[in-house]
N, C-alpha and C positions, 0 to 999 in steps of 0.2 A: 867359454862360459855358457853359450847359448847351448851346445850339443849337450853338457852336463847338464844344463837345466832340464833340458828332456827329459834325458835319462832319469832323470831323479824324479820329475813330476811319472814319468811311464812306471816307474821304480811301487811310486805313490799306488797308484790308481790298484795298476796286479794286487799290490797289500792290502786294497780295502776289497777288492774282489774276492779275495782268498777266505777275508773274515766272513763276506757274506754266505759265501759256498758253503764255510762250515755251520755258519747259522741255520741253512736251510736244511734241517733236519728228515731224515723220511719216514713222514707221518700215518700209519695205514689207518685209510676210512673204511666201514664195514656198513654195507648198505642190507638189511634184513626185507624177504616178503613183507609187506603190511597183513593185516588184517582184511583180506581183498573184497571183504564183501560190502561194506561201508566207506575203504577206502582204496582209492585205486592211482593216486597222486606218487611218484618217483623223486626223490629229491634229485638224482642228477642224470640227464642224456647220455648216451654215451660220446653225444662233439664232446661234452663238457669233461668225460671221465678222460678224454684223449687228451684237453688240456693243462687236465689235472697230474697226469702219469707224465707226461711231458715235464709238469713243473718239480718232479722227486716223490709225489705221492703213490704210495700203493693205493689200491682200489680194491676191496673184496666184495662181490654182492652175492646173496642168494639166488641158485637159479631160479628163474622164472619171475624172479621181481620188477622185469621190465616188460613183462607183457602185458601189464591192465593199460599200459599206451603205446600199446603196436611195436617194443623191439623187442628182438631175441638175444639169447643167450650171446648167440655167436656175434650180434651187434656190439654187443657188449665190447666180446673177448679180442674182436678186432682192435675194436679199441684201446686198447692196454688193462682191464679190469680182467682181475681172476677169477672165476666162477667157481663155488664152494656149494654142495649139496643138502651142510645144513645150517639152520640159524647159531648155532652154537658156535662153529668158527667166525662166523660174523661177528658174533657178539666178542670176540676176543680181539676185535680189532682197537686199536688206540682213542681212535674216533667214531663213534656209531652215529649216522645220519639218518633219519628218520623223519615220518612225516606226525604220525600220531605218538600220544606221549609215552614213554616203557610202560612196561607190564610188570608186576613180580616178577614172571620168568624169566624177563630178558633181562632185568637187575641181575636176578641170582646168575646167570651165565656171565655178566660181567667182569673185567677183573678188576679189583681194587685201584681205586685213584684213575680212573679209564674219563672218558668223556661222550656224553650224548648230546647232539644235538635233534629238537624234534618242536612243534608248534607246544602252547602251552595246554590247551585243553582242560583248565584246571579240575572240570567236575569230571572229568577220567583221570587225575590225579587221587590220592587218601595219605592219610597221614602216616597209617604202617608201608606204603611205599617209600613216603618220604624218607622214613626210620632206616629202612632199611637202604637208601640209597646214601644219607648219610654214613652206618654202619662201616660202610663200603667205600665211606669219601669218595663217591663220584662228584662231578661237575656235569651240572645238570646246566643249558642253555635252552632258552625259547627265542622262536625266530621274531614271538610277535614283543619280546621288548630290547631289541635291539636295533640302535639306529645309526647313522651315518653322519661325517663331519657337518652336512647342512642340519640336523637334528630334523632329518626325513626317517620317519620308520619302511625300510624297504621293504621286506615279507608282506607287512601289514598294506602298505599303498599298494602290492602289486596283486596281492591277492583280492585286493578289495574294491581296483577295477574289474577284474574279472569275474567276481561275485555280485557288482552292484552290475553289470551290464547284463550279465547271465540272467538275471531274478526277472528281467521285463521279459526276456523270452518264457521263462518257467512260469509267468504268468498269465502271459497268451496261450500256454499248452492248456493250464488250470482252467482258464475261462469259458473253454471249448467246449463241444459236448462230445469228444473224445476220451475226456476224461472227465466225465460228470459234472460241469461247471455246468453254465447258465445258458453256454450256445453264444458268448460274447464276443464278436470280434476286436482284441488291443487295440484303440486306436479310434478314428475317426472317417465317417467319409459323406462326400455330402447327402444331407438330408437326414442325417443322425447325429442324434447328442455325441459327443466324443467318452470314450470310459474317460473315469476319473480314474487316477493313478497318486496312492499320498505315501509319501515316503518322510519320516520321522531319521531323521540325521542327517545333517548337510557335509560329511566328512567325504573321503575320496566315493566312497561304496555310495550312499546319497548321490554323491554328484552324477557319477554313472548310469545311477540308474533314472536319476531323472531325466538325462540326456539321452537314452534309449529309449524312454516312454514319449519323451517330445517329437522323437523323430518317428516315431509312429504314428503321431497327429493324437494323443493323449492329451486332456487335461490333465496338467502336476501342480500337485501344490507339496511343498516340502517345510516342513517342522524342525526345531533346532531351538534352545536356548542360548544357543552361542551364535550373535551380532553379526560376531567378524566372517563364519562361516557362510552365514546366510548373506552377507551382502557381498562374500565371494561369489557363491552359486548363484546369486544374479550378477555380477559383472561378468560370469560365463556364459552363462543360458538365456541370459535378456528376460525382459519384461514379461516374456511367455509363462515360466516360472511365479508361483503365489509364492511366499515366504513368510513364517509368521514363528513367533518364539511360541514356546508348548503353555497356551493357553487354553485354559479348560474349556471355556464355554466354544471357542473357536473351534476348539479339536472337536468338542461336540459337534456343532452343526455338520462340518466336513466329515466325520467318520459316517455320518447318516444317509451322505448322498456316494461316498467311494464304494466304489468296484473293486479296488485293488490298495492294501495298508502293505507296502516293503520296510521292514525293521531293521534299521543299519548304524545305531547310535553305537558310539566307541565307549567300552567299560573298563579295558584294562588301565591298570595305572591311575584309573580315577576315583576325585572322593564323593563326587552326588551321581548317584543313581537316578535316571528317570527311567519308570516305566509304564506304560500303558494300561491304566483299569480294567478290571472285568467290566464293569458299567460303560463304559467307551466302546469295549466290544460289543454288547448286548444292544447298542443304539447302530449298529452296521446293517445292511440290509440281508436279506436274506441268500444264501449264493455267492455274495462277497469273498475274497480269496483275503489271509495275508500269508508272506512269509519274511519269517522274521530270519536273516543270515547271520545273526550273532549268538547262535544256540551255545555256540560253545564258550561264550564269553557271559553265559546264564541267561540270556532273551530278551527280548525288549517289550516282551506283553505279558500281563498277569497270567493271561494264557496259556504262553508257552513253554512258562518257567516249569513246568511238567514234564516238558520233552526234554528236557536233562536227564532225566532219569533212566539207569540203563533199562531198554527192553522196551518203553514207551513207545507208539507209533510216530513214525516222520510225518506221517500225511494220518489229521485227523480234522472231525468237526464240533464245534463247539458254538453253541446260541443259534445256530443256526450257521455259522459264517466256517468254511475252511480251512483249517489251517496247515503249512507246510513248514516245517522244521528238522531240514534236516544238518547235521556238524557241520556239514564243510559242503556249500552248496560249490565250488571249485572241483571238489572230484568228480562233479557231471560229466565237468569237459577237464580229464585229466591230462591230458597229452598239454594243453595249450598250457593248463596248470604248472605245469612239471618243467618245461619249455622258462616260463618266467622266473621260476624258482634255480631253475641252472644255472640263468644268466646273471643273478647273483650269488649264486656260489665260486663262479669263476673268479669274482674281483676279493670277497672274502677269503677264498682259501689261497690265494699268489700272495696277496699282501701278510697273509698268514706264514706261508711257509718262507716268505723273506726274513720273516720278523722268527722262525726257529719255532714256531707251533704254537696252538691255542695261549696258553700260559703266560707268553713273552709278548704274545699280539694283544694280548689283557690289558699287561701293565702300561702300554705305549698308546692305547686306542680304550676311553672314557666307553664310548657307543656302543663298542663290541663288550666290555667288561659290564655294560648294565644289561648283557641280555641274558646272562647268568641269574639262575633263582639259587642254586647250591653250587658251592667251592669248595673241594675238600668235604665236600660235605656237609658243611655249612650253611647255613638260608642266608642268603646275601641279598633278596628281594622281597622289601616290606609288605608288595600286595599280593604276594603267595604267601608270606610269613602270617600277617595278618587274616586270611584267609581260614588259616590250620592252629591261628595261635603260637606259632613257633619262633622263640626269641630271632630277632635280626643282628647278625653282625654286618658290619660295612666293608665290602669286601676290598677294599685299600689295606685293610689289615693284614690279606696275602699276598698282595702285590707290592716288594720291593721298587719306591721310585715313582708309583701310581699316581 
């Protein structure tokens, strides 16, 4: 009886192995050049494309799409990825991985019922793209609303240390007289006031970056209407840290005396808007820097809500005070970028290709199915729906079993 039991449980195990093998479907991802002059971020390394071809994935990338962070083709192709000469066989792949959001032309290259993944960027989205991506029943996903069993947004925290750490060094460049700033040294030393340093969001990016402005011996003070955040970033950062909710008269005084305004408040998915007056700018001193890193999420200053616009300058000045705005202050340092972004592709697409491809990994994972704005073609995401006006459906309506 015992040796039967074996056999029968061994009998077991091979049958549910066999179903999973079949489930793991082979899904080709199609990785396209960017637009390399604005953006130079890779969605996967080639470790990652090795672990990926390892797990039944084909790999297609454009050549030369890995060189804005130091690999080459032949990196690549060591790898297990196939190297293709142009965006057109990319764009035929099952899955297209991207960093910036389609274009018309890379819609029209796609094939019907295909899928993109890509950030959401919505003011480089329009509504005849939408049109035509529904047309075309793609499935369109952003990285920035999709989250994980703990209901942690990943893309969004990881990109948003590396943008709120970044912003105090791209600040210290600013303040230089290397680049026409005031000749400021970041920072403090004795027998000098310290810069003032004020950052508006206490989210991951806020916290970052006040913890890089501390450590350079800065005065921070940081802005938030949200309690719990703020007496996060002090149970992190200590006492050093000012914290005060978005109080006019307060924000007053403090913008009169700051050196440096970092703009890192979180807008997606949200329903109040705060943003920062013309009149708040116009009381900053003269020479003062901001930058605001949520351009692409429309700005956090009256200001900068102009740098949306295609063709706008990234680095301009306004009242007197400079400002720098540009999409995605992460593709400075795109290699480190690109590096964060793999290492969540790897856990996403294994758990993906166990579950039989995007579609099946949907209906079984809530997180991953909200980071979908169209299905089939469909708006299945109320603050891009709302954004364009475009009715919402709730996408459980295509997920059998959701």
């Amino acid at each position: 009886m015992m040796y039967g039991s074996q056999r029968s449980t061994s009998f077991v195990v091979r049958e549910l192995l066999q179903k999973v093998e079949k489930q793991r479907i082979s899904v080709v991802i199609g990785i396209p050049c960017e637009e390399q002059k604005h953006e130079k971020r890779v969605p996967l390394t080639p470790e990652t494309v090795a672990l990926l071809v390892e797990s039944g994935y084909r790999v297609l990338i454009e050549a030369g799409a890995g060189l804005t962070i130091n690999y080459t083709d032949s990196y690549y192709a060591e790898s297990g990825a196939e190297i293709v000469d142009s965006a057109a066989e990319v764009f035929q792949a099952d899955l297209v991985l991207k960093i910036l959001p389609p274009t018309m032309d890379e819609i029209c290259m796609m094939r019907p019922r295909s899928t993109i993944f890509s950030f959401l960027y919505i003011h480089k989205l329009s509504l005849p793209l939408l049109e035509l991506m529904s047309e075309k029943k793609i499935n369109a996903l952003a990285y920035e609303l999709l989250y994980d069993d703990m209901g942690i947004f990943p893309f969004v925290t990881s990109i948003s240390e590396i943008e709120g750490t970044y912003s105090i060094t791209l600040a210290a460049e600013l303040l230089s007289n290397a680049h026409g700033g005031k000749g400021i040294l970041l920072g403090g030393i004795p027998g000098i006031s310290p810069t003032e340093v004020v950052v508006i969001g206490a989210g991951t990016a806020g916290t970052m970056a006040a913890r890089a402005a501390l450590a350079m011996g800065a005065s921070v003070k940081v802005f938030d209407n949200d309690v719990v955040k703020l007496r996060t970033i002090r149970h992190e950062l200590g006492n050093l840290v000012f914290t005060s909710t978005l109080q006019p008269n307060v924000l007053r005084n403090v913008f009169r005396s700051a050196d440096v305004v970092i703009g890192a408040m979180q807008y997606i998915n949200k329903t109040h808007f705060y943003r920062i007056s013309n009149d708040l700018v116009r009381e900053m001193k003269q020479g003062a820097v901001i930058i605001d890193i949520r351009i692409a999420q429309g700005g956090c200053f009256e200001t900068t809500m102009e740098a949306c616009l295609p063709g706008h300058p990234t680095i301009f000045e306004k009242f007197g005070v400079l400002h720098f705005c540009e999409m995605s202050l992460s593709s400075r340092v795109a290699r480190t970028a690109s590096i964060a972004l793999s290492n969540i592709f790897v856990s996403l697409f294994s758990t993906m290709a166990d579950c039989g491809g995007p579609g099946n990994f949907a209906r079984f994972d809530r997180g991953f199915a909200s980071g979908f704005y169209l299905y089939g073609g469909k708006m299945v995401n109320r603050y891009v729906g709302n954004h364009f006006n475009i009715p919402v459906t709730d996408i459980g309506l295509f997920l059998p079993g959701y």
